[in-house]
C-alpha positions as CSV (number, residue, x, y, z in Angstrom):
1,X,22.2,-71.9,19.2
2,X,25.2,-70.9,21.6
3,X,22.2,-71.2,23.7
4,X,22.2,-74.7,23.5
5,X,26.2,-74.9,24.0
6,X,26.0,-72.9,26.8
7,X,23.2,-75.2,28.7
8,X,25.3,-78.5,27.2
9,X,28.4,-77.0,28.6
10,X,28.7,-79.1,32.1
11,X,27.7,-82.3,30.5
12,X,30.5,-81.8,27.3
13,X,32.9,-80.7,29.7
14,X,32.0,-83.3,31.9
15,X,31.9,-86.1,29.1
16,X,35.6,-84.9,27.8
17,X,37.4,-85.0,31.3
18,X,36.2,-88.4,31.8
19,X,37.0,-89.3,28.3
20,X,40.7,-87.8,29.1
21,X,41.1,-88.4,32.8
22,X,43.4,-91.7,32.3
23,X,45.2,-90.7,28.6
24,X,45.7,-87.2,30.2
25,X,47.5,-89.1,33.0
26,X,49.4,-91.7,31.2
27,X,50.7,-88.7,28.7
28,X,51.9,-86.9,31.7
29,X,53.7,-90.2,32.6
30,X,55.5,-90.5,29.7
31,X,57.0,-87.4,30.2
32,X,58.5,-87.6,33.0
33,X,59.8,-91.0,32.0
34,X,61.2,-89.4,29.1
35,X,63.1,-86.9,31.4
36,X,64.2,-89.1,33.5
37,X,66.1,-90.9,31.0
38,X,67.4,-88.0,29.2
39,X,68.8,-86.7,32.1
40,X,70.7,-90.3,32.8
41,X,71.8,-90.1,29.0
42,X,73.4,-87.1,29.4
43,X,75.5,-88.1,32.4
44,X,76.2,-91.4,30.3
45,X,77.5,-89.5,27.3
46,X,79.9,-87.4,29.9
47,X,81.0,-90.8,31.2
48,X,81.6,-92.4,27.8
49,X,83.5,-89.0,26.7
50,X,85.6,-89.2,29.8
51,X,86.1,-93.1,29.7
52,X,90.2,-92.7,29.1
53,X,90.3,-89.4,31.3
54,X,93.2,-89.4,33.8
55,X,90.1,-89.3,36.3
56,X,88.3,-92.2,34.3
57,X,87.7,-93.4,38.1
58,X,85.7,-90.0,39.4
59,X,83.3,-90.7,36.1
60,X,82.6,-94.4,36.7
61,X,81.5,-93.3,40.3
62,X,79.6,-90.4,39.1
63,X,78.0,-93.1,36.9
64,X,77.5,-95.4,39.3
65,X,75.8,-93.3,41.3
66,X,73.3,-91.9,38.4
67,X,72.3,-95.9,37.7
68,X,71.5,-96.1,40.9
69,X,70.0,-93.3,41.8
70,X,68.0,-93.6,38.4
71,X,66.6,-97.2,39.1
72,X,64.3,-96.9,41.6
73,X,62.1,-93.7,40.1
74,X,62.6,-95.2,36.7
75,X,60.7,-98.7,38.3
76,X,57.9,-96.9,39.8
77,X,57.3,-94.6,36.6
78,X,57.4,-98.2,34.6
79,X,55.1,-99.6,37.0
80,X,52.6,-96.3,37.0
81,X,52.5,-96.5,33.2
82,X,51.8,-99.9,32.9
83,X,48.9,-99.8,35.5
84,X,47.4,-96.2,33.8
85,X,47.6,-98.2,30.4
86,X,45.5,-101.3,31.9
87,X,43.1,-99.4,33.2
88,X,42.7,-97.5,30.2
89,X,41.9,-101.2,28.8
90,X,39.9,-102.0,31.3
91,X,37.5,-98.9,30.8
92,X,37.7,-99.2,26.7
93,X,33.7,-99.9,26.0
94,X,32.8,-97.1,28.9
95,X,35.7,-94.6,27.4
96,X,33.8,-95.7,24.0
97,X,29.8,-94.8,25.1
98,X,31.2,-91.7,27.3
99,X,32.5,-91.0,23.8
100,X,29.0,-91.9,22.0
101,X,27.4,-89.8,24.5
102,X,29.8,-86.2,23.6
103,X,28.6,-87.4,19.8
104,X,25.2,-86.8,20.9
105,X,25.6,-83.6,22.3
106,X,27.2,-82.5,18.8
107,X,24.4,-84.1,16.6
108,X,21.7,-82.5,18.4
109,X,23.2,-79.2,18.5
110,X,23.3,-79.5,14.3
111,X,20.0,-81.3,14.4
112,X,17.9,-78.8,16.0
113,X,19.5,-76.0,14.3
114,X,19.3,-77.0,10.5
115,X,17.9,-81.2,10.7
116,X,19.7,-82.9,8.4
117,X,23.4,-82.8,8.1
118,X,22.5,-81.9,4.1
119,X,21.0,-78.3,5.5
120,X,24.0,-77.8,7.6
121,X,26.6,-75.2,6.4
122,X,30.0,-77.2,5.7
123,X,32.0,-75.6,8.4
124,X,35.1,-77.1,9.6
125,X,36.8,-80.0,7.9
126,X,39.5,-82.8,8.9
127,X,41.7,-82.7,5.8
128,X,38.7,-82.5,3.4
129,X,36.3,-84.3,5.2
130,X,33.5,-82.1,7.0
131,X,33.1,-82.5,10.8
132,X,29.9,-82.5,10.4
133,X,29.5,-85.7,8.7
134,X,32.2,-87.3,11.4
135,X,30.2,-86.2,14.0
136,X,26.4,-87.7,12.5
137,X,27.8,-90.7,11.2
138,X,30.3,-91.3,14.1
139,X,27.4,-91.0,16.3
140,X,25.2,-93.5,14.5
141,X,27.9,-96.0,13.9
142,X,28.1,-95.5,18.1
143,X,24.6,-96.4,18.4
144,X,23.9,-99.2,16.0
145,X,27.6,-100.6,16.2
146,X,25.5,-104.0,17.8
147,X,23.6,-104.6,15.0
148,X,26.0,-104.0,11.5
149,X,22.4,-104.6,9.6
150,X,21.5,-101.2,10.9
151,X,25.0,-99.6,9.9
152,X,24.3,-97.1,6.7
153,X,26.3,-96.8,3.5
154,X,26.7,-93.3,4.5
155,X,28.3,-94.6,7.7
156,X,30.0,-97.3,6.0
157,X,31.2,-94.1,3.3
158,X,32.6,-92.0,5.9
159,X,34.1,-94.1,8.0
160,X,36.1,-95.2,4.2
161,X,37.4,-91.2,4.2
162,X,38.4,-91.3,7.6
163,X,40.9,-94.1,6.8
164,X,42.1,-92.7,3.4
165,X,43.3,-89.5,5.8
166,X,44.4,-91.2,8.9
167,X,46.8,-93.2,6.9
168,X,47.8,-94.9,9.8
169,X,47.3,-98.7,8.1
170,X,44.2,-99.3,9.9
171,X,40.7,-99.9,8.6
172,X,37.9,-98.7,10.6
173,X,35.2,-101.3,9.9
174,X,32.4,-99.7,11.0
175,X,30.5,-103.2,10.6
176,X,32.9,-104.9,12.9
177,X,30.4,-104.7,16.1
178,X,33.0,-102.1,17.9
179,X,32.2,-98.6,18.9
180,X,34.6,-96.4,17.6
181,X,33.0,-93.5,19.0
182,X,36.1,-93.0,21.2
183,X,38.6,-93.2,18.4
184,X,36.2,-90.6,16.0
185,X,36.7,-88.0,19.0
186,X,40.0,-88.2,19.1
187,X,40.3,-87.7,15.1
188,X,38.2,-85.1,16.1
189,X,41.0,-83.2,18.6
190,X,38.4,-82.9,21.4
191,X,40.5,-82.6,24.4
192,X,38.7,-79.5,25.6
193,X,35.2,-78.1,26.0
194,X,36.5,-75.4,23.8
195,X,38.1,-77.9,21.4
196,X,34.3,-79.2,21.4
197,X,32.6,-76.0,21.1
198,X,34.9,-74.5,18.3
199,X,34.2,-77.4,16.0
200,X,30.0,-76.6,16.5
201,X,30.5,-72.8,16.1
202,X,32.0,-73.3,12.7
203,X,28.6,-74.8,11.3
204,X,27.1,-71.3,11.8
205,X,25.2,-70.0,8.5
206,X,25.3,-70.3,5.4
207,X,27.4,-67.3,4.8
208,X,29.9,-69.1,6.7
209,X,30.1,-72.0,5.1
């Protein structure tokens, strides 16, 4: 079946760097935000040791000068941030069917291979719970997240391990007419094709279960 990865690899890849495109961004962001203001903290800390130094004035202009030299990149950062993180709201439901769709690729690959997710090997596991299963019933709470009469126990089921691990406070209610198809990849790690493709190597055989 690495045939099949190998012919699905533009559209995964594809898939993941539009899933990632703006998160990938705003992460990037952040860190220089986070530079910025370390490096001002430093130069505060030397200002605050040197508050009572017989050259107290030399440190409040070197101070001075870091504020203001710090206020303008720190504002456009702020600015950059806050417009990566609307637009990241403003593409949630086609971030969550890009998402839906990278599912697909994954169920297929295990359903042609061995049909049900029963006949798969176990392969790789999320602290205890099988990516297998997060991949087949992510996928179909994706697709019938409309219609919560169509939403299976076994959906239901997983989606009540995948908030016993996350321990995060929230409850994934997979009845609650949202996709999380978005949020399952992330549990999931995909940030790379190879991220992707590790995950579907690991439900090889049965020896390798």
């Amino acid at each position: 079946m690495k045939k099949y990865i190998s012919e699905t690899q533009y559209a995964a890849s594809s898939l993941i760097d539009l899933i990632w495109a703006d998160y990938d961004s705003l992460e990037k962001l952040n860190d220089q935000l986070k530079t910025l203001t370390a490096e001002f903290e430093v130069k505060y800390q030397v200002f605050i040791a040197n508050e009572y130094h017989p050259a107290a004035n030399y440190y409040h202009a070197q101070m001075a000068k870091a504020h203001q030299g710090i206020a303008a990149p720190k504002a456009e950062l702020e600015k950059q941030i806050k417009d990566v993180s609307e637009s990241i709201d403003a593409k949630s439901a086609s971030i969550a069917a890009l998402s839906g769709a990278l599912l697909q690729l994954a169920k297929q690959y295990i359903s042609l291979r061995f049909g049900k997710p029963q006949n798969a090997p176990d392969g790789a596991d999320i602290s205890g719970v099988l990516v297998k299963n997060i991949i087949f019933e992510g996928r179909n709470q994706s697709i019938h997240y409309e219609n919560p009469k169509e939403i299976s126990e076994n959906v239901t089921k997983l989606f009540a391990e995948l908030d016993a691990i996350r321990e995060d406070g929230n409850t994934w209610d997979a009845k609650s007419q949202r996709n999380f198809a978005f949020e399952v990849v992330k549990l999931l790690g995909w940030r790379t094709f190879g991220d992707f493709e590790a995950h579907l190597l690991s439900i090889k055989s049965k020896k390798g279960s």
